[in-house]
C-alpha positions as CSV (number, residue, x, y, z in Angstrom):
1,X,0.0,0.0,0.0
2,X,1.3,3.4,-1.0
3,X,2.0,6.2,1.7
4,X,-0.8,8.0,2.5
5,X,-0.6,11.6,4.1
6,X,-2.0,12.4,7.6
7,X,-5.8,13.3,6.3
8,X,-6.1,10.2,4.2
9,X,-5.2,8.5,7.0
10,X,-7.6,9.6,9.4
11,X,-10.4,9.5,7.1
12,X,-9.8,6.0,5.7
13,X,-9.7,5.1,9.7
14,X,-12.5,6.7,10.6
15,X,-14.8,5.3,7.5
16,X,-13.6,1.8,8.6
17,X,-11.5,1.2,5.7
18,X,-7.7,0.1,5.7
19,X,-5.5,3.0,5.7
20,X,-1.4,2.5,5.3
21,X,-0.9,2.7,9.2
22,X,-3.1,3.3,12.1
23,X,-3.6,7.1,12.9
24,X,-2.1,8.4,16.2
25,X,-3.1,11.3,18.2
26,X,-1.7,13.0,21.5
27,X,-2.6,16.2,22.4
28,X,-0.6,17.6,19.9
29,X,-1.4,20.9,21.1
30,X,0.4,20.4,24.0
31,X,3.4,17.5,23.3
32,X,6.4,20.1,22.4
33,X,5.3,21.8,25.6
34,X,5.7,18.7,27.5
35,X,8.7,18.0,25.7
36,X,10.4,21.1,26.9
37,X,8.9,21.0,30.7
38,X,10.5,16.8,30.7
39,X,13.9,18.2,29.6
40,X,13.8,16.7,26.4
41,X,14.4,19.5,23.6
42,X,15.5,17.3,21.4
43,X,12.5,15.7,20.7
44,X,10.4,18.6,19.7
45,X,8.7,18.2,16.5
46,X,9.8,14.3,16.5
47,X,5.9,13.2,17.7
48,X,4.1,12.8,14.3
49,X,0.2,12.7,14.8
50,X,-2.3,13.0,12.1
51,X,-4.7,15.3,13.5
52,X,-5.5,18.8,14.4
53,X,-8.6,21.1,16.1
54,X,-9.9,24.1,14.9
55,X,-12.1,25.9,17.4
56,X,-14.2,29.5,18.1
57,X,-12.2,32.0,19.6
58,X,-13.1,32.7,23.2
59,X,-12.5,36.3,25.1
60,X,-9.2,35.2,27.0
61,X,-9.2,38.6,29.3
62,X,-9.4,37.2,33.0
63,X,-9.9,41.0,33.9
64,X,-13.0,41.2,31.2
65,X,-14.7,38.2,32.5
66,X,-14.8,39.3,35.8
67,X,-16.3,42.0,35.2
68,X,-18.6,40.9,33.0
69,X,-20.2,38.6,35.3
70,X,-19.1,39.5,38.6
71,X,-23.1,40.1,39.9
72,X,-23.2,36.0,39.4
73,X,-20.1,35.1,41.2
74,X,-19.9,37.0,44.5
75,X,-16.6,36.5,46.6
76,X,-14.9,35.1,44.2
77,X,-11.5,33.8,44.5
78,X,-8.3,36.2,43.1
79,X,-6.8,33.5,41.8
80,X,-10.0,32.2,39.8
81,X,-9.9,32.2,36.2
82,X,-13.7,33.2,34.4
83,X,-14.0,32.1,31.0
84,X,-16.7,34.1,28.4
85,X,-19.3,31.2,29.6
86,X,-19.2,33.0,33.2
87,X,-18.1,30.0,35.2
88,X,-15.2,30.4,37.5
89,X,-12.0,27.9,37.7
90,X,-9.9,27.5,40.5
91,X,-6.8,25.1,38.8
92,X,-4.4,22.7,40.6
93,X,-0.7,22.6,40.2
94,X,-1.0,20.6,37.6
95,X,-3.6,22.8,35.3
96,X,-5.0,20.0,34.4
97,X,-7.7,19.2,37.1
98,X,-9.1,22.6,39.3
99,X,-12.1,23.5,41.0
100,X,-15.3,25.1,39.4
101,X,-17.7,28.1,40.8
102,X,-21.2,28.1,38.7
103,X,-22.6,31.2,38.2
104,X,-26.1,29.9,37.7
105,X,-26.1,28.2,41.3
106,X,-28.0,31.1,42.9
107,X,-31.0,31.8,40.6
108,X,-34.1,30.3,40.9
109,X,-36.3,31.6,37.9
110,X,-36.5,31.1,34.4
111,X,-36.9,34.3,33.9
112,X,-33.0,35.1,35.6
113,X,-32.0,33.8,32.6
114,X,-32.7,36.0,30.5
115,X,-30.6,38.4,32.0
116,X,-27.5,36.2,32.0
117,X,-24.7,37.5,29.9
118,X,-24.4,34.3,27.5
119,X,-22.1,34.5,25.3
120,X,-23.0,35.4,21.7
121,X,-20.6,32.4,19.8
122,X,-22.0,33.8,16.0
123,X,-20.3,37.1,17.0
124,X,-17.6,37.2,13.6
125,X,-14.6,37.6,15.2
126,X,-14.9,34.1,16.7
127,X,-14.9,32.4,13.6
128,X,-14.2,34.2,10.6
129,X,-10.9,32.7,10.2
130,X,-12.1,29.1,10.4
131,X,-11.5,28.8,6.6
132,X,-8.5,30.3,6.6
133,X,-7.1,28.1,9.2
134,X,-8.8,25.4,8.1
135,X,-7.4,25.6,4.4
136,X,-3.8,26.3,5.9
137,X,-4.0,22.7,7.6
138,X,-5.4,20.4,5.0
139,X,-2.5,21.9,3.0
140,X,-0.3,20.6,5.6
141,X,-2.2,17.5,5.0
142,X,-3.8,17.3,8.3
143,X,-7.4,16.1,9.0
144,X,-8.9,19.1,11.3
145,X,-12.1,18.5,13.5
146,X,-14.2,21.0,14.9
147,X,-13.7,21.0,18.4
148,X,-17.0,21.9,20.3
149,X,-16.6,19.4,23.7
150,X,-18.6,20.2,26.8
151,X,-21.7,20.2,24.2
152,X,-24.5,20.4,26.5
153,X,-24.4,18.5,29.4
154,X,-20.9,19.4,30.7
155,X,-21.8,23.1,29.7
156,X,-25.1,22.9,31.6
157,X,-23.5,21.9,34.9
158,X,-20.5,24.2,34.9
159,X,-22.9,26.6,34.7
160,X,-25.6,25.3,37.6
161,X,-23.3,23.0,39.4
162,X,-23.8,19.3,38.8
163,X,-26.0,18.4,42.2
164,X,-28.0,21.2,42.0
165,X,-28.9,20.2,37.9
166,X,-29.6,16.4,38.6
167,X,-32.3,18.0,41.6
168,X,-33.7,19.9,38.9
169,X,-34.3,17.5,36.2
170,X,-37.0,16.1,39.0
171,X,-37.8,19.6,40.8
172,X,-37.1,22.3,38.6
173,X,-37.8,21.0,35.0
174,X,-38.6,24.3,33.4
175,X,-35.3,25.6,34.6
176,X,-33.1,23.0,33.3
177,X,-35.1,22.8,29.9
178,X,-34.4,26.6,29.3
179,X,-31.2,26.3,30.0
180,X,-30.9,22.9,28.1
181,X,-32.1,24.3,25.3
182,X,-29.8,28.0,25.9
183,X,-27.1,26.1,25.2
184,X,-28.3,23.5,22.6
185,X,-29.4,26.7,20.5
186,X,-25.6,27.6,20.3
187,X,-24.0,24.4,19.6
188,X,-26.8,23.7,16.6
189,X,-25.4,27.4,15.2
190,X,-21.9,26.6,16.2
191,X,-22.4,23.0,14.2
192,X,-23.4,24.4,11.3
193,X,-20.6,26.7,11.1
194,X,-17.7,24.7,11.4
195,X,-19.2,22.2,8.7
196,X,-19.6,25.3,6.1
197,X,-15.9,25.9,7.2
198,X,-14.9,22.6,5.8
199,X,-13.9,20.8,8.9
200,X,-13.3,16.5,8.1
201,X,-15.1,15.8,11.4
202,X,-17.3,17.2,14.0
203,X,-15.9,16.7,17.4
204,X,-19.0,16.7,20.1
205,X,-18.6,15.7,23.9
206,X,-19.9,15.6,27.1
207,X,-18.7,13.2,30.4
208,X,-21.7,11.2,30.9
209,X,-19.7,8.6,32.3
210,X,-17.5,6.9,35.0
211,X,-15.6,3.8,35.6
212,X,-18.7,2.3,37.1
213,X,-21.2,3.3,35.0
214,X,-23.2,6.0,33.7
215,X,-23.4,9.1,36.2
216,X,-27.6,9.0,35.2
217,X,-29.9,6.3,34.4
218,X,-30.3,5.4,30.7
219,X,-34.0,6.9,31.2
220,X,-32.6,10.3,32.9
221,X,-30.1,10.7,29.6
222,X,-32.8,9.9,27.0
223,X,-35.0,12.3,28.2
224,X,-32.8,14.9,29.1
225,X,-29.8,14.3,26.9
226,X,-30.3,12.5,24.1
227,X,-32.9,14.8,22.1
228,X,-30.6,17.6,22.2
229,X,-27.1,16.2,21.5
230,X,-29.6,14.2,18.4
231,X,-30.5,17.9,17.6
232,X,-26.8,19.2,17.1
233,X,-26.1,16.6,15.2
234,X,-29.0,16.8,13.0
235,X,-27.8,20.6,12.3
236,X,-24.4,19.3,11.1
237,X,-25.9,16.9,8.9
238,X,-28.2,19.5,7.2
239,X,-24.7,20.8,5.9
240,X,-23.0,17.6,4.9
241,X,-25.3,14.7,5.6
242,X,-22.1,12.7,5.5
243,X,-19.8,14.5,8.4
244,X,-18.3,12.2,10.4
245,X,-19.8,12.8,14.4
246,X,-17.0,11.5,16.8
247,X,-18.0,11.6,20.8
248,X,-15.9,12.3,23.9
249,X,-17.5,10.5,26.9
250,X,-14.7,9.2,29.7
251,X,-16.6,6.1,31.9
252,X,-18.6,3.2,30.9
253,X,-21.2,4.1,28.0
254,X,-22.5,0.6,27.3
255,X,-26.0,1.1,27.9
256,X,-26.3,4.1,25.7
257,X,-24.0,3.2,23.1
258,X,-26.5,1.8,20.3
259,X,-28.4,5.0,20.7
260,X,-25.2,7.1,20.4
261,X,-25.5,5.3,16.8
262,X,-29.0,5.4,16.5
263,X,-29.0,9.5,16.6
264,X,-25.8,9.9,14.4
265,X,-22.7,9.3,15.9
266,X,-19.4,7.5,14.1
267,X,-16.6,8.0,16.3
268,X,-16.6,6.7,19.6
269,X,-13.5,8.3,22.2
270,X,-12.0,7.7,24.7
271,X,-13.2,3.6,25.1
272,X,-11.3,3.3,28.5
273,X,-10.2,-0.3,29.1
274,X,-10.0,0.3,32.7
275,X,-13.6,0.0,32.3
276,X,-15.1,-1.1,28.3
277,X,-13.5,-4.0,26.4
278,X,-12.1,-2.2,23.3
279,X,-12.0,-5.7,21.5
280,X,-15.5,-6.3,22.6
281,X,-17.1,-3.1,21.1
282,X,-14.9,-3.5,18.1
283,X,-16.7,-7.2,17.8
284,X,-20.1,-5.6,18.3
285,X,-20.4,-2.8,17.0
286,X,-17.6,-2.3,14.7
287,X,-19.4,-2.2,11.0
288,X,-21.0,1.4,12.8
289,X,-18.3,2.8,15.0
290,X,-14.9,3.7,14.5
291,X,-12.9,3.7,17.8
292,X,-10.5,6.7,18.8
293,X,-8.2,6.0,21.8
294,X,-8.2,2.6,24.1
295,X,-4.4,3.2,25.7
296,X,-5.3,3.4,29.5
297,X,-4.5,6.8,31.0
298,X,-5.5,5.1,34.2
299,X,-3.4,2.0,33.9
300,X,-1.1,1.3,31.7
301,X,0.3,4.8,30.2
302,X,1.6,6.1,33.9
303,X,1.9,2.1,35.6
304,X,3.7,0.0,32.9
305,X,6.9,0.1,31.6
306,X,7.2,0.8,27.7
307,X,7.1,-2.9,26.9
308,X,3.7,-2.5,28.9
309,X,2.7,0.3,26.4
310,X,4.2,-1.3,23.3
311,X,2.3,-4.5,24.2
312,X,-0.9,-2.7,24.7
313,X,-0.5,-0.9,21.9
314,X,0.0,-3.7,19.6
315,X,-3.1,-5.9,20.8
316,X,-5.3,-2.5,20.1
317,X,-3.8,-2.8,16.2
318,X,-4.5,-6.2,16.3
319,X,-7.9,-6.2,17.1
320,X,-9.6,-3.0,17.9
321,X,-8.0,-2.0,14.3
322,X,-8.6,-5.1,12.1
323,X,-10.0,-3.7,8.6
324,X,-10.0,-0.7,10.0
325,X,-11.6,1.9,12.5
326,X,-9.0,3.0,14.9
327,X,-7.2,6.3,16.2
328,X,-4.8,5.5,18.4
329,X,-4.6,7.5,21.5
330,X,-3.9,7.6,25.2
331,X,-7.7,7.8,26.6
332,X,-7.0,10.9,28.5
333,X,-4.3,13.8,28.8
334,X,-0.6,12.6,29.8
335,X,-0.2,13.6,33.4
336,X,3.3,14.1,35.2
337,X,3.1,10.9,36.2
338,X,3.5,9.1,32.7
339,X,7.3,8.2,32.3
340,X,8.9,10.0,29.7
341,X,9.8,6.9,28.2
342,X,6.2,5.3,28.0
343,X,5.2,8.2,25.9
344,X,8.1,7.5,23.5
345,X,7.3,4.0,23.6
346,X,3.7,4.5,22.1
347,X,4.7,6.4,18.7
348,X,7.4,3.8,18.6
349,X,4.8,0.8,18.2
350,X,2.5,2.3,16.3
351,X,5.8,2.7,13.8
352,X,6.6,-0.8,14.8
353,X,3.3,-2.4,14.4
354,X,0.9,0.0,12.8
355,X,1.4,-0.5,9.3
356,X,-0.8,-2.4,7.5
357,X,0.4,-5.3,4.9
């Protein structure tokens, strides 16, 4: 089979045909970053991955956002970081976990929300360059998704707080509908813009999840959930009927996962092993799904050694991307407790066994 570039690849992947190699992807956003903070310079630009994000700007200005909704988020922390949603984050040392302050957690009305400072996403400045950058990346050769994670659930509960929105899907069901649909409004808009751009694949996600099971009954997420994620798909597909949907969820999905497919989605991400049988999805519902991770973040990545990752690695080729239909990727962001040479040991067995005969 003749070399492909990064875009064919992906797409043959993702369409569950056989591309040259199995795709990888790992945060590339951040991996020359990571390379310089582990003392290892000389490994900038050395990670190949096949895939980039495109995303709406956001206003960055800590100082703006705080004033902008200071009236929702009384006493609120000097180090806190307000993004143009209006929630609040307090982050770690490590960035990559913090606290959250919702600054929906006080009102009580449906009417408060109409007053809310939402953020208007259509505003031209956030995307007018999506071609541009876009068109710069296919010419690269990249495939480029349309990053829009936190879709509606994840958006809904940084806003209200998570307790306080699972009381009101039984107590308050007006509330959480308006601001359901608030949010689902923007992400149909949002949907339909980045597949006019020209984006290869929508990128949609909310953490529905966890290693024991859904954090809602099946019945809870179809009423709630499902109608409006169906909804932002459907908007994508009135521009290309054919865009490929992938879905971020961390945790088990099992009981949902037929209806994932049944409302549009193609990609599933990021199939944890710590708690989903990558080989057993692949079995069952591999002529509908394409599969884009299954390297344990939890296990394997920061607890083996690199024949561990190398091992794991190959078995995910072997089976998980028979004919087809994987993205290899670590199933969540590489933390400080990943050895260095675990990370190098994943791009070196996709080399090593990646390739398709």
């Amino acid at each position: 089979m003749s070399t492909q570039h990064s875009r064919e690849r992906v797409l043959a992947a993702i369409r569950r045909e056989i591309p040259d190699r199995v795709p990888v992807s790992l945060a590339y956003e951040f991996i020359d970053d990571l390379c310089i903070t582990r003392g290892k310079p000389q490994y900038v630009g050395r990670f190949k991955q096949d895939e980039r994000k495109v995303s709406f700007k956001r206003i960055d200005n800590n100082v703006v956002n705080r004033n902008r909704f200071h009236l929702y988020l009384p006493n609120l922390p000097k180090e806190a970081v307000v993004n143009d949603w209006g929630y609040g984050a307090v982050h770690s040392s490590t960035k990559s976990s913090f606290k959250l302050i919702h600054p929906l957690l006080g009102l009580q009305k449906v009417r408060e929300l109409k007053d809310y400072p939402f953020p208007n996403m259509m505003e031209s400045w956030r995307h007018k360059s999506l071609e541009k950058e876009i068109n710069r990346l296919h010419e690269q050769g990249f495939a480029v998704q349309g990053a829009m994670s936190q879709t509606v659930f994840e958006q809904a509960w940084h806003l209200r707080g998570m307790e306080q929105l699972f009381i009101e899907f039984f107590l308050n069901k007006e509330f959480a509908s308006s601001l359901f649909d608030i949010i689902t409004e923007v992400r149909c808009k949002m949907a339909k813009r980045f597949v006019k751009a020209g984006v290869d694949i929508l990128r949609l996600g909310d953490d529905i999840g966890s290693e024991k099971g859904m954090l809602m009954s099946p019945a809870t997420w179809r009423e709630w959930l499902k109608p409006r994620l169906k909804r932002v798909i459907d908007a994508a597909k009135e521009i290309d009927p054919e865009i490929p949907i992938f879905y971020h969820s961390d945790g088990d999905l099992r009981e949902v996962i037929p209806e994932l497919i049944e409302i549009g989605v193609t990609i599933l991400n990021p199939v944890q092993p710590e708690c989903m049988n990558p080989e057993e999805l692949k079995k069952k519902y591999g002529d509908k799904l394409s599969f884009w991770g299954t390297i344990g973040t939890q296990t394997t990545m920061p607890f083996g050694k690199p024949e561990d990752v190398k091992r794991a690695v190959k078995k995910s080729i072997q089976t998980v991307g028979r004919g087809g239909g994987l993205v290899i990727s670590p199933t969540h962001s590489i933390e400080k407790d990943v050895p260095w040479e675990n990370i190098v040991a994943l791009f070196e067995a996709v080399e090593q066994f990646g390739y398709y005969k």
